[in-house]
BAMI-557526 format. One record per residue (C-alpha): residue in one letter; x, y, z. Coordinates in nm, 2 decimals. Layout:
BEGIN
 r     xx     yy     zz
 A      X      Y      Z
...
END
This chain:
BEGIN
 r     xx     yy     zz
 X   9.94  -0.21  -3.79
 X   9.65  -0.17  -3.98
 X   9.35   0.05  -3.95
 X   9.01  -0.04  -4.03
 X   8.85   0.22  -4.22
 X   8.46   0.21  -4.14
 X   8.26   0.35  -4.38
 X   7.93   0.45  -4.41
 X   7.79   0.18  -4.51
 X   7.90   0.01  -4.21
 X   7.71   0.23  -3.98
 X   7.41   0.18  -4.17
 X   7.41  -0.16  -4.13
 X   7.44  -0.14  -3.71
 X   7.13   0.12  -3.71
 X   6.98  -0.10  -3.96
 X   7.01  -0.36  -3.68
 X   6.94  -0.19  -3.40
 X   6.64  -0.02  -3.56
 X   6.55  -0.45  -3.64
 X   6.61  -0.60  -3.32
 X   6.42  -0.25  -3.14
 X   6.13  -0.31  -3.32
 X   6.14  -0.66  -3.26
 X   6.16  -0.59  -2.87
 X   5.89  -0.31  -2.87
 X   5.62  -0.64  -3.07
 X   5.73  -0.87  -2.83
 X   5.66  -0.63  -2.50
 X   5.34  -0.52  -2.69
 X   5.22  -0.87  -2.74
 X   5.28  -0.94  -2.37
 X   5.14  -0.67  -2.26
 X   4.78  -0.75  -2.51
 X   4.81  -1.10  -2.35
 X   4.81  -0.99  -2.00
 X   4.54  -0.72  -2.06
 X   4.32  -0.99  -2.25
 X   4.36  -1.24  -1.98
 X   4.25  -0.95  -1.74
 X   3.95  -0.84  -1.96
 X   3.85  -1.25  -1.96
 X   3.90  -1.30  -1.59
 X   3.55  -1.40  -1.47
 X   3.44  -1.30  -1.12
 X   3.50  -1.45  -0.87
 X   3.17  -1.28  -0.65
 X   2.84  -1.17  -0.81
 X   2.67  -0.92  -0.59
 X   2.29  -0.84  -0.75
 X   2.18  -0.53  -0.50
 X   1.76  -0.48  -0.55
 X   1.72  -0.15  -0.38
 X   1.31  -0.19  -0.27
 X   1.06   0.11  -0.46
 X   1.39   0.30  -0.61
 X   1.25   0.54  -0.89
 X   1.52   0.60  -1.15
 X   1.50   0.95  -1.06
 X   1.65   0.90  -0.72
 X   1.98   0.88  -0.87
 X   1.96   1.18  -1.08
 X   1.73   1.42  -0.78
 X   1.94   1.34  -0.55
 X   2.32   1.29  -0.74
 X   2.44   1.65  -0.62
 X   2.42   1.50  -0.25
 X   2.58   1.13  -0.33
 X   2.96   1.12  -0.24
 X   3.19   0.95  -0.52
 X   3.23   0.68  -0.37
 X   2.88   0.54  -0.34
 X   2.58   0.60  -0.59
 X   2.83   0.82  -0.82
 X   3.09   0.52  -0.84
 X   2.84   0.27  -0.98
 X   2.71   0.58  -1.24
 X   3.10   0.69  -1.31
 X   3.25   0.40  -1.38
 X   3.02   0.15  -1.43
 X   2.76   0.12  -1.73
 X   2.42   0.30  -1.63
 X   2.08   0.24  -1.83
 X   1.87   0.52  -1.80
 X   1.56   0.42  -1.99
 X   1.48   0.09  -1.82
 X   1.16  -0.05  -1.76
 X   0.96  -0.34  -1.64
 X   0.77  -0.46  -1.95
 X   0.48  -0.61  -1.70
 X   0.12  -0.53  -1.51
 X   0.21  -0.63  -1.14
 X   0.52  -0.42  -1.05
 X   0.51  -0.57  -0.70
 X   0.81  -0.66  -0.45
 X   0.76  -1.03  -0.54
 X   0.72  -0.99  -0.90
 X   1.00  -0.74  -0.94
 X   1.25  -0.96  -0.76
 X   1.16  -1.26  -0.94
 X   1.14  -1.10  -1.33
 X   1.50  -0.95  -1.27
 X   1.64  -1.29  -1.16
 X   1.45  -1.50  -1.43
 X   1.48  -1.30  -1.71
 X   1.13  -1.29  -1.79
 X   0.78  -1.19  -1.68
 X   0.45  -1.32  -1.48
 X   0.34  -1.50  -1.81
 X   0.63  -1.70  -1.75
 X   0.78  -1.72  -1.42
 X   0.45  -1.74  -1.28
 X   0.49  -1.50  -0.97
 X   0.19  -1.28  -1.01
 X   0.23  -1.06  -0.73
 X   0.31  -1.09  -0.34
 X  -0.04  -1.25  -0.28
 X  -0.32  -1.34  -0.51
 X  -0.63  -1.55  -0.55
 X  -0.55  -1.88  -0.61
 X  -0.86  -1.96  -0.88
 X  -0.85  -2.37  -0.79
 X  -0.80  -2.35  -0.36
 X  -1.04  -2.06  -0.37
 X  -0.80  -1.87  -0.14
 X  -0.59  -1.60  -0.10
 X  -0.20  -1.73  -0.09
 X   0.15  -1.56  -0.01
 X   0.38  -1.62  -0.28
 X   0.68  -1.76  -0.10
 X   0.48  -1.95   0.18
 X   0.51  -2.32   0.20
 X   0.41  -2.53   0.52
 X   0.58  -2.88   0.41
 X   0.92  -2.65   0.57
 X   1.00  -2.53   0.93
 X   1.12  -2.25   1.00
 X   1.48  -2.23   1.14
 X   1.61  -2.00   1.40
 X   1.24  -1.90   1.52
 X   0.94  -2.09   1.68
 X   0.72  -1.92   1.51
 X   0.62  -1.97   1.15
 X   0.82  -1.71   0.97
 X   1.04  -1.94   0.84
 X   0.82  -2.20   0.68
 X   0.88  -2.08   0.30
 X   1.04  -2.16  -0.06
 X   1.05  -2.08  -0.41
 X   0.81  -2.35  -0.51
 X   0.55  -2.12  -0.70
 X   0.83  -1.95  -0.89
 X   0.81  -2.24  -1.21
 X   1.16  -2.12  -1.40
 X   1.50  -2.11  -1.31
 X   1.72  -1.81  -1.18
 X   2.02  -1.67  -1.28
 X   2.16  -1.81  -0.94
 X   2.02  -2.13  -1.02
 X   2.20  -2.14  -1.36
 X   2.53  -2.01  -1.23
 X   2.52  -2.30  -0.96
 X   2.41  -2.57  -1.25
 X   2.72  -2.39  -1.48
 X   2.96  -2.51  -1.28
 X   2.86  -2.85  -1.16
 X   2.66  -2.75  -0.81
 X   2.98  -2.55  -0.70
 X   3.00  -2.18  -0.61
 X   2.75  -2.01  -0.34
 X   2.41  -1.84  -0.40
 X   2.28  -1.67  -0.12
 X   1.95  -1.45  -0.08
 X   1.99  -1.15   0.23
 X   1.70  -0.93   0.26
 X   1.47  -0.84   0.53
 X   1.16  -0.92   0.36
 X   1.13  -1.30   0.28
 X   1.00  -1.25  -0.07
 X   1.32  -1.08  -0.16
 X   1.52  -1.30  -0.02
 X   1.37  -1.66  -0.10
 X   1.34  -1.58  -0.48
 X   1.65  -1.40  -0.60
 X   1.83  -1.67  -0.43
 X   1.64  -1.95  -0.64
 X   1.61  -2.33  -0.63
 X   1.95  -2.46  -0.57
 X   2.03  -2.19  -0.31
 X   2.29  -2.25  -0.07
 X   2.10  -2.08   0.17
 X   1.83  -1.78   0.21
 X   1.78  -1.59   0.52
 X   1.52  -1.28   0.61
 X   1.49  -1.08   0.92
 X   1.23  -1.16   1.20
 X   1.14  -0.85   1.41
 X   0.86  -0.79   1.68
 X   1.05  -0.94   1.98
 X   1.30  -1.17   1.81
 X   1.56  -1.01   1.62
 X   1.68  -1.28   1.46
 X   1.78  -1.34   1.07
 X   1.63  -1.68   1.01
 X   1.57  -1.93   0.71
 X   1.35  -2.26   0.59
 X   1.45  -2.62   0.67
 X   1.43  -2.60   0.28
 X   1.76  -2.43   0.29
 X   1.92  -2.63   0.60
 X   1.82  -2.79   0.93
 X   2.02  -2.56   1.16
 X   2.18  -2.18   1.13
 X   2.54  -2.18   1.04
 X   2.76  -2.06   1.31
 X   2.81  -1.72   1.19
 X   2.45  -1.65   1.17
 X   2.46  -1.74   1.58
 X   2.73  -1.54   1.61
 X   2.56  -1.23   1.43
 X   2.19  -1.27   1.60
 X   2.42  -1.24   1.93
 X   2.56  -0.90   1.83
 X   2.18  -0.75   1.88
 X   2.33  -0.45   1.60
 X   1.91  -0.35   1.58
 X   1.91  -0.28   1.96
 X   2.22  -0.04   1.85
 X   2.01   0.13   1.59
 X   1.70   0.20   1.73
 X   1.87   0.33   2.07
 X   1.91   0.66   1.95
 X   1.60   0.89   1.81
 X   1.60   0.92   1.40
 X   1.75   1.24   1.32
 X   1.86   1.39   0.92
 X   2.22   1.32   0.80
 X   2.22   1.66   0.70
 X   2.13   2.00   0.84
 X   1.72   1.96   0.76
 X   1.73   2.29   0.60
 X   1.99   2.15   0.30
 X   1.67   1.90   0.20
 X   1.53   2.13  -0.12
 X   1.42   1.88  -0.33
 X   1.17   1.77  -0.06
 X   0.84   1.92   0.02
 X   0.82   2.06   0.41
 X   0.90   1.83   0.71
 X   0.61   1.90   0.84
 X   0.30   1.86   0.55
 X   0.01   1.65   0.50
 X   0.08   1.39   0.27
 X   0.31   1.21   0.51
 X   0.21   0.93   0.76
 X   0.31   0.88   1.11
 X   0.42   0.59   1.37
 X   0.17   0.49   1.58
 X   0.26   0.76   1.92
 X   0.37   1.04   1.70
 X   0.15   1.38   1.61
 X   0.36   1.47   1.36
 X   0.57   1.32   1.04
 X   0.85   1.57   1.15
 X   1.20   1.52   1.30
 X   1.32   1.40   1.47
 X   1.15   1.06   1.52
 X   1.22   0.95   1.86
 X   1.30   0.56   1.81
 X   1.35   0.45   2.12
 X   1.00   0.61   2.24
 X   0.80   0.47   2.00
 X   0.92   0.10   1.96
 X   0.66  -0.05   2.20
 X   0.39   0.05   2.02
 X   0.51  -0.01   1.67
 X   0.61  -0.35   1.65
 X   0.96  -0.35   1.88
 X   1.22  -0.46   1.66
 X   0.99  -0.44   1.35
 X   1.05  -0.02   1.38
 X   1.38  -0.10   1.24
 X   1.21  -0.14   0.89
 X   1.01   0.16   0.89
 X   1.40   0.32   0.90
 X   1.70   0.35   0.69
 X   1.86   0.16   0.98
 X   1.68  -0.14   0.87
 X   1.93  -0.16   0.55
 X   2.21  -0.05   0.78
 X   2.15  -0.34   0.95
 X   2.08  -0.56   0.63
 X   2.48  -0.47   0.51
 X   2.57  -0.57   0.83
 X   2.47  -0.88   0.78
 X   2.53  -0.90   0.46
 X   2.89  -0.85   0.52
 X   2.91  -1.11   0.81
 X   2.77  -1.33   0.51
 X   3.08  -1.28   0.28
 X   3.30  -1.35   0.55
 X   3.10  -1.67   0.71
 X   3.05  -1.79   0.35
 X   3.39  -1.69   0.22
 X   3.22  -1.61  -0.12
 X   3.44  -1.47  -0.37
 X   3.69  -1.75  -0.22
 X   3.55  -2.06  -0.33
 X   3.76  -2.11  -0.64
 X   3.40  -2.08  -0.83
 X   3.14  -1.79  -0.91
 X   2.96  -1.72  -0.58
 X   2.67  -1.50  -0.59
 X   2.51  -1.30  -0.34
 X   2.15  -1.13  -0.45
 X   2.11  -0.85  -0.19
 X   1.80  -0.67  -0.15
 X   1.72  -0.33   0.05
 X   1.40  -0.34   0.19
 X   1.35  -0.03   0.42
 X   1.35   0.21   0.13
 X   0.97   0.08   0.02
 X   0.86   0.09   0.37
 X   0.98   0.48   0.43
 X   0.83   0.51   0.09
 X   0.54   0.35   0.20
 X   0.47   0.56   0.47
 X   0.61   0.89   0.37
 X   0.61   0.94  -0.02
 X   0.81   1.02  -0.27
 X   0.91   1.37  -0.21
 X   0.95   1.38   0.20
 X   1.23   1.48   0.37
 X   1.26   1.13   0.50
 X   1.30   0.92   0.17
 X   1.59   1.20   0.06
 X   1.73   1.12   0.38
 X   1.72   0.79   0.34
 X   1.85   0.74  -0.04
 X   2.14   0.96   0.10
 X   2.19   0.68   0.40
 X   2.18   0.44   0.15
 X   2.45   0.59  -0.06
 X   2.70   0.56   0.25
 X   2.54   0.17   0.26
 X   2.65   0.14  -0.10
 X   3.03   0.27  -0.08
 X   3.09   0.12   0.23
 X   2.99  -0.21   0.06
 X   3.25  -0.15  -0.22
 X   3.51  -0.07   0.09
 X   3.39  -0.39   0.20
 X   3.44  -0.62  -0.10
 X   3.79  -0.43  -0.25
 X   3.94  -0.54   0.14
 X   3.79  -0.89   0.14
 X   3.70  -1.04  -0.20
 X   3.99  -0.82  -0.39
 X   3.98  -0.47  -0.66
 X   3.83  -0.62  -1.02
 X   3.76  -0.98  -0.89
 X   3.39  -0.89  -0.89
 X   3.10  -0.79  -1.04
 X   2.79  -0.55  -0.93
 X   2.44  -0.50  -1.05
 X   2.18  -0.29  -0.90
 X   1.81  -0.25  -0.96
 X   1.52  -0.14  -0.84
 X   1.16  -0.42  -0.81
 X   0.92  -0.13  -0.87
 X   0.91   0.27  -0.89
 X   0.65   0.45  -0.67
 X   0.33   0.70  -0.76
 X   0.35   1.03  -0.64
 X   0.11   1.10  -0.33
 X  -0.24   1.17  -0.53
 X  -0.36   1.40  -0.28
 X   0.00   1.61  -0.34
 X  -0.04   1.57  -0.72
 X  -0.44   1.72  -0.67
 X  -0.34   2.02  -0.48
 X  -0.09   2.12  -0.78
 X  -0.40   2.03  -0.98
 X  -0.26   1.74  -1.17
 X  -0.57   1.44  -1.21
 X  -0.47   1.15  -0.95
 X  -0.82   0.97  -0.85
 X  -0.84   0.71  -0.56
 X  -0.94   0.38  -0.61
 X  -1.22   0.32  -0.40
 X  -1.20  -0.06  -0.37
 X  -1.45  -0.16  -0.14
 X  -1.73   0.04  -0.37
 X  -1.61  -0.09  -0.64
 X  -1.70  -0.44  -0.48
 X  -2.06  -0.34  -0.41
 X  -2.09  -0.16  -0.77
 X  -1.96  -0.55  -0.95
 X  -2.25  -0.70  -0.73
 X  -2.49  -0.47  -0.84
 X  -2.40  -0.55  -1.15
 X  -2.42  -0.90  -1.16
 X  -2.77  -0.87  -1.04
 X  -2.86  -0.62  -1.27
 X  -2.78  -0.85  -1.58
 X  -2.71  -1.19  -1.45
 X  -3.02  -1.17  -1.13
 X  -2.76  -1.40  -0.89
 X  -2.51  -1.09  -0.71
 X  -2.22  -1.38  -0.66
 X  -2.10  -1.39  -1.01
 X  -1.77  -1.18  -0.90
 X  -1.56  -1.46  -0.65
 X  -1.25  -1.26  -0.60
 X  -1.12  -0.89  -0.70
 X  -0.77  -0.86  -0.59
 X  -0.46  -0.70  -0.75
 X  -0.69  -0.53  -1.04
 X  -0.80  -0.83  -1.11
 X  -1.16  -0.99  -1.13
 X  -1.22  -1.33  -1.05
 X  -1.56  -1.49  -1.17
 X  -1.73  -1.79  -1.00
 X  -1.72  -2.03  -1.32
 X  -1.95  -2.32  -1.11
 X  -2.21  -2.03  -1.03
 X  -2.15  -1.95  -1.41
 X  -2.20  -2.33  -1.53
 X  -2.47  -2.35  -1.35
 X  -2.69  -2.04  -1.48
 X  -2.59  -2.20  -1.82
 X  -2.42  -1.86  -1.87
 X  -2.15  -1.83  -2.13
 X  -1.82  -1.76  -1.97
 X  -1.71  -1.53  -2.21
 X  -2.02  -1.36  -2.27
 X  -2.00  -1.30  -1.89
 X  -1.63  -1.16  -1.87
 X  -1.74  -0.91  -2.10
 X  -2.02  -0.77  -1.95
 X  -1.80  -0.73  -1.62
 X  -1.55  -0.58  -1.86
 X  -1.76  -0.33  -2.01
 X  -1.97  -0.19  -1.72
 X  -1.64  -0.18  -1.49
 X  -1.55   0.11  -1.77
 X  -1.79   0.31  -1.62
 X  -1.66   0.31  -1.24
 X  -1.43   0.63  -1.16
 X  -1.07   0.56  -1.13
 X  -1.08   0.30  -1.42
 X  -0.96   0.37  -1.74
 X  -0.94   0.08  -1.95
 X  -1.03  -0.36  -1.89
 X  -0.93  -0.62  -2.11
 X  -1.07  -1.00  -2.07
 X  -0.87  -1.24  -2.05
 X  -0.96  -1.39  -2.35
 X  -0.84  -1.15  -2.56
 X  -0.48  -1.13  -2.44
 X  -0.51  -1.51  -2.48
 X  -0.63  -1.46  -2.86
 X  -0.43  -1.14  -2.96
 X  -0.06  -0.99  -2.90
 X  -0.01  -0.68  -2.80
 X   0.33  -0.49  -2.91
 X   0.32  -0.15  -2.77
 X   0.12   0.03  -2.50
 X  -0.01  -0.07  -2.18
 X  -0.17  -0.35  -2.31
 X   0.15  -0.53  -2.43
 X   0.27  -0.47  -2.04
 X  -0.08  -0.61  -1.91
 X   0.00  -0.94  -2.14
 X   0.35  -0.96  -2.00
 X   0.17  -0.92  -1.64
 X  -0.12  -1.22  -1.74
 X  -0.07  -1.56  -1.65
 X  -0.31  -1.79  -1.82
 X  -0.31  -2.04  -1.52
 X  -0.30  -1.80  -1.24
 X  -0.45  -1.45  -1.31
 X  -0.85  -1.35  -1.35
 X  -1.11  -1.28  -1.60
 X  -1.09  -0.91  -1.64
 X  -0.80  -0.73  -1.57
 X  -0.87  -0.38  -1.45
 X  -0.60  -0.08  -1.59
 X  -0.67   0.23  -1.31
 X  -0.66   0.57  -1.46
 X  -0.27   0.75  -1.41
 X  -0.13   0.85  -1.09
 X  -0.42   0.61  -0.94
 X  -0.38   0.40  -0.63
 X  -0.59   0.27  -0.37
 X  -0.49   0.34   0.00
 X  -0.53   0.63   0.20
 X  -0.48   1.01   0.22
 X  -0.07   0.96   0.32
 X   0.20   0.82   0.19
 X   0.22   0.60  -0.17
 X   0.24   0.27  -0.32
 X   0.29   0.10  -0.68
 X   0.16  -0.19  -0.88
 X   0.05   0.01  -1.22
 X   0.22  -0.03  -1.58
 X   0.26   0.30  -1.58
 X   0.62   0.50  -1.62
 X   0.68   0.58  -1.23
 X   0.60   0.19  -1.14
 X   0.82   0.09  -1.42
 X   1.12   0.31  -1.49
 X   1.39   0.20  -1.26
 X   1.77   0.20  -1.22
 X   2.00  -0.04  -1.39
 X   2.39   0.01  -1.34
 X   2.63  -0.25  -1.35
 X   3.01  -0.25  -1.21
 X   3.33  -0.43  -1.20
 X   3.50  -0.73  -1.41
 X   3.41  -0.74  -1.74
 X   3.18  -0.46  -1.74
 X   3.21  -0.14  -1.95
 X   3.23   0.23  -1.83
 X   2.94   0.45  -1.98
 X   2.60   0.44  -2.02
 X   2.27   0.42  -2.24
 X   1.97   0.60  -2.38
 X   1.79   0.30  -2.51
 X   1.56   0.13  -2.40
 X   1.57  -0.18  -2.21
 X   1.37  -0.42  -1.97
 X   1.49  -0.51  -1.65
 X   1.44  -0.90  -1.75
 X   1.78  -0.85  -1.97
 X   1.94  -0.81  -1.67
 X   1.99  -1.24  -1.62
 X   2.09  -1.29  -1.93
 X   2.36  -1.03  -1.99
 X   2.50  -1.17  -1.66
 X   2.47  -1.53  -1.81
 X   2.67  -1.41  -2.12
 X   2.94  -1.27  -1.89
 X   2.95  -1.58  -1.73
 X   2.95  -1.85  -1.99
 X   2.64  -2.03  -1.85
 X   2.32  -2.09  -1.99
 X   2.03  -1.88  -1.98
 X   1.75  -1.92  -1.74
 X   1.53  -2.17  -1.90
 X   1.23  -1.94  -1.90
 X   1.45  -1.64  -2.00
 X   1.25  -1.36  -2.29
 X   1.51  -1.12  -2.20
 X   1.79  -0.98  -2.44
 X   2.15  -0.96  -2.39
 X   2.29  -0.60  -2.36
 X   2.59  -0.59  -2.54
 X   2.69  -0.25  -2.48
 X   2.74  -0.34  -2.10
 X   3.00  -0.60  -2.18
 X   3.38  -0.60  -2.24
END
């Protein structure tokens, strides 16, 4: 018998091998492995949820972040992608202008909504911008429900998601205020609904939508969840004492419900429904968007979006933060309260959608339509300039001009939203040059307190502005729609009373708001630049493969994206 005598070569040649076929294995597994984690990264959503959260100032997420759980607010910022200098690049920061720039991807000059009402120039009326009587309303009697988006002239990101994939796929508009409900959702919407209060509580819709309410609409109206919420008196989440970054709860730059003698805690709800509307209290609350993810949810579930074997979308709106904002300001103990309500709102949402529409098989964005001024009468006691606009003298000082130079005191048809309106017949026939007019209005409307700077609207139609407010004032004009002279208030300048705030200006606390996206294809981190909120449609159009809205100015943020 013979031995085999293995040398060393012969071992070198096995581990030679081995070392072959083991790197061979390792290339294949990591190819596989690329493969599969590409085909995640490319896996579109299946559900689009766009949350507008109504008068959020950017700095609501970062006063208030100590108090957010991780779960709500601090998911979105952790591990999402958060902009933190972005800005609406328009004058007119209004509900119905903010809703419809983010979902167009452009501005007034384009998408031609120029505010929530405004002086239509050729009907010589005031008009709502969603309102449209050739519709009935469905699930009321009254007339609620007679609307649509026919004065919004471009497409929607919903509208061009729908038209991507051949009229399949969902869009559907939930907020309690129509405006912010009828326009996200777009032209094509599969349907749009908005809450009717007073002694209804119903969620409703247009016969532009559908002729009847889908069953699980029925079904929710019967649960009567408002009755739930406004049973019990308004009290803080929180021990009240734990509210530091909010001025006292008791203090004079706060409003009151109609019954009360105080803006203090805690607001007894079920007391003071009768005289405040019934069921329309629920929107002075942070019940109100309780109630709106309520429905919101039965939504999902009714419409099975995210289950459709196309891109649903669902553009959700919170409306009760402007109207607390509204009433209370920007530093009460009742807005902190209710951003921290909402933050619950938020992660019980992502609860929501991980259980029903599935982890990473959709995608989140959340904005804000508009910031908020600071109460002026707060701002004056800490001796910081914030005038009042007194509108109705400012009416009586434009007739006493037009008197003054022009001897007829009806030169001036409309003022509205900043905005002056001349009467071009009464013009025409004074043989008056129009022009010539506009700029005497312009110049001697300089020197009435509270305004700082007018521009006519022939020169944003001659000139381009590329900075400043003045580039956000042409972004704002619409050369069909908006007036003559367009009035720029001084900063920190609003017109309303003593209590509480409102917005509308072009300046920083109007404009900066929140931006954070979430979920498939987006990328964890965040951004110093600057950005406007019209990029938001198309980014979203890139990450879907459809078109751009056919209006869109926007950009696409690439840093956002996978």
């Amino acid at each position: 018998m013979k031995l085999k005598i293995i040398t060393f070569d012969y071992y070198t040649k096995i581990l030679y091998l081995m070392k072959r076929y083991l790197f061979l294995l390792i290339f294949v597994v990591t190819l596989i492995y690329s493969c599969e984690k590409r085909k995640i990264k490319e896996q579109k959503p299946t559900l689009i949820v766009g949350i507008v959260v109504d008068q959020m100032r950017f700095d609501y997420l970062t006063k208030y972040v100590d108090r957010y759980s991780e779960h709500g607010f601090k998911k979105l910022l952790n591990q999402g992608f958060s902009l933190t200098n972005a800005h609406y690049n328009h004058l007119g920061t209004y509900t119905a202008v903010g809703h419809a720039s983010i979902y167009t991807g452009t501005t007034p000059s384009d998408h031609g909504i120029i505010g929530n009402n405004w002086y239509d120039k050729y009907l010589k009326k005031s008009i709502y911008c969603v309102d449209d009587s050739n519709y009935n309303s469905i699930g009321t009697l009254s007339s609620s429900g007679e609307k649509s988006p026919k004065r919004l002239v471009t497409t929607t990101i919903t509208d061009q998601v729908r038209l991507g994939q051949n009229m399949r796929g969902k869009s559907i508009g939930i907020a309690i205020k129509d405006r912010s409900s009828v326009l996200p959702a777009g032209h094509t919407a599969t349907g749009a609904y908005w809450y009717e209060g007073k002694d209804e509580n119903k969620w409703i819709t247009s016969s532009y939508y559908m002729n009847q309410l889908p069953k699980w609409v029925i079904d929710f109206n019967s649960t009567n969840k408002a009755d739930e919420y406004l049973s019990k008196p308004w009290n803080t989440l929180y021990p009240i004492e734990s509210y530091v970054q909010s001025l006292a709860d008791d203090n004079p730059y706060e409003g009151t419900f109609k019954g009360e003698t105080s803006p203090t805690f805690p607001h007894d709800l079920p007391a003071l429904r009768k005289k405040n509307g019934n069921f329309d209290l629920i929107k002075d609350t942070p019940f109100g968007n309780d109630l709106t993810l309520d429905f919101a949810k039965a939504a999902i579930k009714g419409e099975h979006l995210g289950k459709n074997n196309a891109i649903d979308f669902l553009a959700l709106s919170f409306s009760s933060t402007d109207y607390v904002g509204h009433q209370y300001g920007t530093d009460a103990i009742e807005i902190e309260d209710t951003y921290l309500r909402l933050d619950q709102n938020i992660a019980d949402l992502f609860t929501f959608l991980d259980q029903e529409v599935g982890i990473g098989k959709y995608t989140i964005f959340l904005s804000a339509d508009h910031g908020a001024s600071q109460v002026p009468s707060y701002l004056q006691s800490l001796k910081i300039p914030a005038p009042y606009f007194k509108s109705k003298k400012f009416k009586k000082y434009l007739t006493e001009i037009s008197m003054k130079h022009f001897g007829d005191q009806n030169l001036v048809e409309n003022i509205s939203n900043f905005q002056i309106f001349l009467n071009k017949e009464k013009i025409k026939k004074l043989k008056l040059n129009l022009d010539a007019v506009a700029n005497v209005f312009a110049q001697e409307a300089l020197l009435f307190d509270g305004v700082y700077r007018t521009v006519t609207s022939k020169i944003l139609q001659t000139a381009e502005f590329n900075s400043g407010i003045l580039e956000k004032v042409q972004h704002g004009y619409n050369q069909k729609l908006s007036g003559d002279v367009v009035i720029i208030p001084t900063p920190g300048t609003i017109s309303r009373g003593k209590t509480g705030t409102t917005h509308g200006s072009a300046y920083s606390y109007d404009t900066h708001v929140p931006i954070l996206f979430y979920g498939a294809g987006i990328k964890n981190g965040f951004s110093h630049k600057n950005y406007n909120v019209r990029d938001i449609a198309p980014t979203l159009a890139t990450l879907l493969g459809v078109e751009l809205t056919n209006g869109n100015s926007g950009r696409v943020i690439e840093e956002v994206l996978e």
